[in-house]
N, C-alpha and C positions, 0 to 999 in steps of 0.2 A: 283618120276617122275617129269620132268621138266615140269612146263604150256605152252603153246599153246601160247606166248605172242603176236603174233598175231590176235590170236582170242579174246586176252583179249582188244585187241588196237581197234577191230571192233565191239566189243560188249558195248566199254564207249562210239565209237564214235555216237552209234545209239544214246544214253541217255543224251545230252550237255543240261546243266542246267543253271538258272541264279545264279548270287552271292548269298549265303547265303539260297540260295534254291536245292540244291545239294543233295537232297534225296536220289534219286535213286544211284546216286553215289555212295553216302557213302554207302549205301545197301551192290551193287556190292562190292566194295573194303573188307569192312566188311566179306562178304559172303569166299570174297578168304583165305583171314587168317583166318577164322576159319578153314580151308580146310588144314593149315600147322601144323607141329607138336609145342606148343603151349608150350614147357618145357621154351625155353628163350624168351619166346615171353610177354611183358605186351602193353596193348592196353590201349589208353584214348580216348576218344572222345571230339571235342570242337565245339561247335554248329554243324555244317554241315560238319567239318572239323575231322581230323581223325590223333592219334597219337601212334606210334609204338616204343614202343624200344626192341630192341633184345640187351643181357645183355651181357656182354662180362662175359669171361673165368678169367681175373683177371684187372679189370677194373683201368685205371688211368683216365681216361677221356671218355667225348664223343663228337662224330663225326656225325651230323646230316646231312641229304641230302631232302632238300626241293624240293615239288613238287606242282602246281596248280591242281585244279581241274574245274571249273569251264566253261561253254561255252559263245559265242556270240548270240547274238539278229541279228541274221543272217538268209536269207532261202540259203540252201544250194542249188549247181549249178552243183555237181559234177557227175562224169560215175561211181561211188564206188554203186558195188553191195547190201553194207550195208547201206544207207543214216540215217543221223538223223531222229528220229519217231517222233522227240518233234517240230511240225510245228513251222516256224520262229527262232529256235534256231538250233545253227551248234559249233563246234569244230572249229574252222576254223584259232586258236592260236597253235595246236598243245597240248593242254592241255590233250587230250588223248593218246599220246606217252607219253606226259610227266608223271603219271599216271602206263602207261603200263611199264615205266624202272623202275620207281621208286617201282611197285612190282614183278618185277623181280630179282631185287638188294637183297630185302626182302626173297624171294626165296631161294635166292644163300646165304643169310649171315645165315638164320635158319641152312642151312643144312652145314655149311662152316665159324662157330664160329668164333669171333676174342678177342685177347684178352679183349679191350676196346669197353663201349657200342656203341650201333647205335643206332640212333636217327632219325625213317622216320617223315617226316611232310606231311602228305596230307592238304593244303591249300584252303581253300577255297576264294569267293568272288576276286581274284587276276584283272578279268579286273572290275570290279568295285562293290562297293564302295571302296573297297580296304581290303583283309582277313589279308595283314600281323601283320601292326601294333595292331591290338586288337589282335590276335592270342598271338604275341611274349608278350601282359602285362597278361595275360589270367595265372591263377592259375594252368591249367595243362601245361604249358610247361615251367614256372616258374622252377616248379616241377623236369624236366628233361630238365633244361634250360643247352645247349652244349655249348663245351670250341671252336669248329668250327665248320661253313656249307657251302656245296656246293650247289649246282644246276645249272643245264642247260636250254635251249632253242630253240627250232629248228630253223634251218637256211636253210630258204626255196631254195634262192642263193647260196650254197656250195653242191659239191657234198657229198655222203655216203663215209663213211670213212673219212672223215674230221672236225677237228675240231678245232675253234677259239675264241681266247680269249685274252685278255690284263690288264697288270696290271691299275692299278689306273680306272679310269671313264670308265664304259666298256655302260651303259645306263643314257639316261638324266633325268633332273626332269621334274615331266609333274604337269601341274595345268587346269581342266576343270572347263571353265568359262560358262556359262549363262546370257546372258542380255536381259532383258524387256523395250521395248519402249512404251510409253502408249501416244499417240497424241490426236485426235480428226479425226474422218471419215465425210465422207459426198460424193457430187454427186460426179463425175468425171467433169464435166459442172464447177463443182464451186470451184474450188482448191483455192480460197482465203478466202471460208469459213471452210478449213479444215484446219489439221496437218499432211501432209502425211509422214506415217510412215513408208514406202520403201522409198523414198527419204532420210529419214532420215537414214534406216539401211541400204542403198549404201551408202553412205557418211563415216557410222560410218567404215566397213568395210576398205575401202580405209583409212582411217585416222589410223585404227590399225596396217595397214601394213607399215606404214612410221617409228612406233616403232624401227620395227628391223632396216628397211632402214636409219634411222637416229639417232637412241638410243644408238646403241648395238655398242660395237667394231667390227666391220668387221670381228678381226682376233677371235671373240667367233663366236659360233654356238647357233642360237634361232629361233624357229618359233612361229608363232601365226595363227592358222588355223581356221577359223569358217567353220565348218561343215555340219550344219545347219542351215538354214534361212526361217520362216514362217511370211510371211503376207499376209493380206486379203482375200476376198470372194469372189469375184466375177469382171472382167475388168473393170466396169463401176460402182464400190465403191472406193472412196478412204480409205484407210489403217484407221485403225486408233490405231491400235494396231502393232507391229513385237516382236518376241524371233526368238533370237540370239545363237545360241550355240557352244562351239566350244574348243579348245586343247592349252596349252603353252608350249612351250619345252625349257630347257635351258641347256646347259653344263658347268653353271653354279648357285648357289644359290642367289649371287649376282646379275646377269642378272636376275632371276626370280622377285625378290622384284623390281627392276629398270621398267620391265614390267606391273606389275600389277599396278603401282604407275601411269604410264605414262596410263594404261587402264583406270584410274578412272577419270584420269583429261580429259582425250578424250570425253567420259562420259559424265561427266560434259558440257562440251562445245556444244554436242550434242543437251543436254536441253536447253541450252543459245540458241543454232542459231534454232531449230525446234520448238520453245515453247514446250516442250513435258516431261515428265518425265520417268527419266532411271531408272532402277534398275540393280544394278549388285551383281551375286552371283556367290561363288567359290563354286568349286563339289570339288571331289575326287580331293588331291594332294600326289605323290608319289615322294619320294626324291632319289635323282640319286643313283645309280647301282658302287659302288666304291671295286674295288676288290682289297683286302689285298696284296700288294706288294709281299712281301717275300715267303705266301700260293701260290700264283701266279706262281713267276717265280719256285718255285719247281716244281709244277704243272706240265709247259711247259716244264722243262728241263726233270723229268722223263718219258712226253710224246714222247719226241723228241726220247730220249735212249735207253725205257722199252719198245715201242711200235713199230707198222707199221702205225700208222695211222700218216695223214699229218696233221701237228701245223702249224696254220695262227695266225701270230701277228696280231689281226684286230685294225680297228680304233674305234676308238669311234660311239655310236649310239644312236639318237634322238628318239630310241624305249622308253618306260616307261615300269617300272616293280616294284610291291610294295615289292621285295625281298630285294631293299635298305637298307627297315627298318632293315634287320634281321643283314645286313652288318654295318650297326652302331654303333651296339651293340656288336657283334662277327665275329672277323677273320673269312674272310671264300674267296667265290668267284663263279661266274659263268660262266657259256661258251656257247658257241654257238655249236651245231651240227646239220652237213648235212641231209640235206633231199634232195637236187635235185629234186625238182619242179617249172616250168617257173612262178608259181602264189604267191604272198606275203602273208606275213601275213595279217590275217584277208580278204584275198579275198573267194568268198564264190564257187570256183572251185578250191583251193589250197589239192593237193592229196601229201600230203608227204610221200616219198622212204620210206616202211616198214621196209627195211635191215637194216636201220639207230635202230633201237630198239634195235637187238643186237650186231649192233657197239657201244651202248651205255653204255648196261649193262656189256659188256667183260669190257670197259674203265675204268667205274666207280667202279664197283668190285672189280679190279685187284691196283686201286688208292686207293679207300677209306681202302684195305689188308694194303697197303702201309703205308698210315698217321698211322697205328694203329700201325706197327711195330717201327716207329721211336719214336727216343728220345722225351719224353715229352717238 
C-alpha cells in the first residue's frame, strides 16, 4: 500500500521541534519504517537524527538524499485545520514536506530496489545550532559515508510543478552575531551622569550598515541585519545595559572574514566614543550551499528531456542552509521546489501547495533510478 503522504506532512506538522530536541520526530519517522518491509532496510540513529540505507541489488556506490527535520521558535498564524500542538513552535521552513518526500522516496526504493545503495539522512538541529557538520564527522555516517548527495528546498515563490536550481553558489554563508553593550544607567534627568546604552546601540547599528555600503564591492552580495535589539526598563531610566542580535550573509568567504573584521573594529570604537564595554560573540556559522557543476548541469538537462516539469536556472540566494557542510565534502546539489504560497519563508502564515509532495517524490525517484543506472 502506498502511505497517505499527505497525512504524514500533517501529522510532522503538528509535532515542530527545536534543534537537537526532535523526539517526537524521530519517534514518528521511526514508527513508519518499522511499518515497511525491513529485508533491505538497515537503520542508525544519531542523536535526534535518523539514518537509513536501503542496500542496493549489486552495489558500486551510494547515493544519499538529505533531509532537515527540525521547527521554528515560531507561533503559528495559519487557517490549516491541523496547527502545531507544540505552543511557540511552527514548521514554517518547510521541514515537514521536507520529511514527508524524503519518506516517500524510502517507500518507493524498499519496494523498487536499485542496484546501488541509498542513503536517507534525516538531519537534525538544520535552523540551528547547525545538525550538519557534526552529523557528516559522526561515526554512523562515517560508516555509510556516500560517493553523492542531493536535497531540496521549498520555494514558497514558484509555483507546483516547478523546479530551480544552479550550478555553483545556489545559498550563501551566514554567520549569527550577538553583541553586549554594558554602560552605566541612571535618571533620565541626568544623562551626564550616565552611559546610555540605546544611544549607543543606534549608533552601533547605523555604523554596521556602512560595512556593506562602503566595505563590500558593490558588484558582491552581503547583508548584515540585526534582528533583535533589547534595552532598558522603563522611559524615564536611562539604558545601561543593550544585546544586539543579528544575521551575516555573504556570497562570499572573503566578504565574510572582511565583515567580521570591520564588526570588531566598529565595536571597538563603540567603547572608545560611549565609555561602555562591548562584547561580541559569533553563533552558529553555515558555509555557502555550492552545487557540483557537472551533478548539476546533468541534473537540469535530464529534467529538461526526462520530464514535464518546468527547470528555472535561478540566481543565487542570501538563504543559509548547513547542507554546505555535506557539499564540501561530497559531489552532490540542491534545488528549490514549488510550493505556491504568497508567504516566505519562516513567515508564521506560510501554507505550502501539498501537490508539491508528490511533484517531488515522482522527481526525485525517477532521478536518483537514474544516477544509479549510469556509468560509475
Amino acid at each position: 500500500m502506498k502511505p497517505n503522504l499527505t497525512q504524514i506532512r500533517r501529522d510532522l506538522h503538528q509535532i515542530p521541534e527545536p534543534g537537537f530536541e526532535e523526539f517526537q520526530t524521530q519517534k514518528y519517522i521511526l514508527s513508519f519504517l518499522d511499518s515497511l518491509p525491513q529485508d533491505r532496510l538497515e537503520l542508525q540513529t544519531w542523536r535526534t537524527g535518523v539514518l537509513v540505507r536501503i542496500t542496493g541489488k549489486k552495489p558500486r556506490q551510494t547515493i544519499a538524499y538529505r533531509t532537515d527535520m527540525d521547527g521554528l521558535p515560531l507561533t503559528e498564524q495559519t487557517t490549516l485545520p491541523f496547527p502545531s500542538k507544540h505552543q511557540g513552535y511552527m514548521h514554517a521552513c518547510g521541514h515537514d514536506l521536507h520529511m514527508t518526500i524524503a519518506l516517500g522516496l524510502i517507500h518507493h526504493f524498499v519496494h523498487h530496489p536499485v542496484d546501488d545503495h541509498l542513503l536517507f539522512l534525516f538531519q537534525p538541529a538544520e535552523e540551528g545550532p547547525g545538525g550538519a557538520e557534526p552529523m557528516l564527522q559522526s561515526e554512523e555516517f562515517q560508516r555509510w559515508k556516500p560517493d553523492q548527495i542531493y536535497a531540496l528546498h521549498i520555494a514558497p515563490e514558484y509555483p507546483v510543478g516547478t523546479i530551480a536550481t544552479r550550478a555553483g553558489i545556489l545559498f550563501a554563508n551566514t554567520q549569527e552575531i550577538f553583541i553586549h553593550l554594558k554602560g552605566k544607567s541612571g535618571h533620565a534627568a541626568y544623562p551626564h551622569l550616565a552611559h546610555d546604552m540605546v544611544v549607543a546601540a543606534c549608533q552601533l547599528v547605523g555604523q554596521l550598515q556602512t560595512v556593506i555600503a562602503r566595505n563590500i564591492n558593490p558588484l558582491d552580495s552581503a547583508i548584515i541585519t540585526i534582528g533583535k535589539l533589547h534595552a532598558g526598563t522603563k522611559e524615564n531610566i536611562i539604558a545601561g545595559e543593550a544585546l544586539l542580535e543579528g544575521t551575516i550573509r555573504t556570497l562570499s568567504s572573503e566578504s565574510m572574514e572582511l565583515i567580521k573584521e570591520r564588526c570588531q573594529s566598529i565595536i571597538q570604537g563603540i567603547e572608545e566614543s560611549f565609555q561602555c564595554k562591548g562584547t561580541l560573540t559569533w553563533g552558529s556559522n553555515y558555509c555557502q550551499v555550492y552545487n557540483h557543476h557537472q551533478l548539476t548541469q546533468e541534473f537540469m538537462n535530464w529534467t529538461r528531456t526526462e520530464t514535464t516539469f518546468q527547470l528555472i536556472e535561478c540566481k543565487e540566494a542570501l538563504t543559509g542552509e548547513d547542507f554546505g557542510y555535506f557539499l564540501e565534502q561530497i559531489p552532490g546539489m540542491m534545488l528549490w521546489l514549488g510550493v505556491d504560497t504568497p508567504y516566505g519563508l519562516h513567515h508564521p502564515q506560510i501554507e505550502p501547495n501539498e501537490d508539491a509532495i508528490s511533484v517531488a517524490v515522482e522527481l526525485m525517484s525517477r532521478y536518483l533510478t537514474h544516477v544509479t543506472l549510469r556509468e560509475k
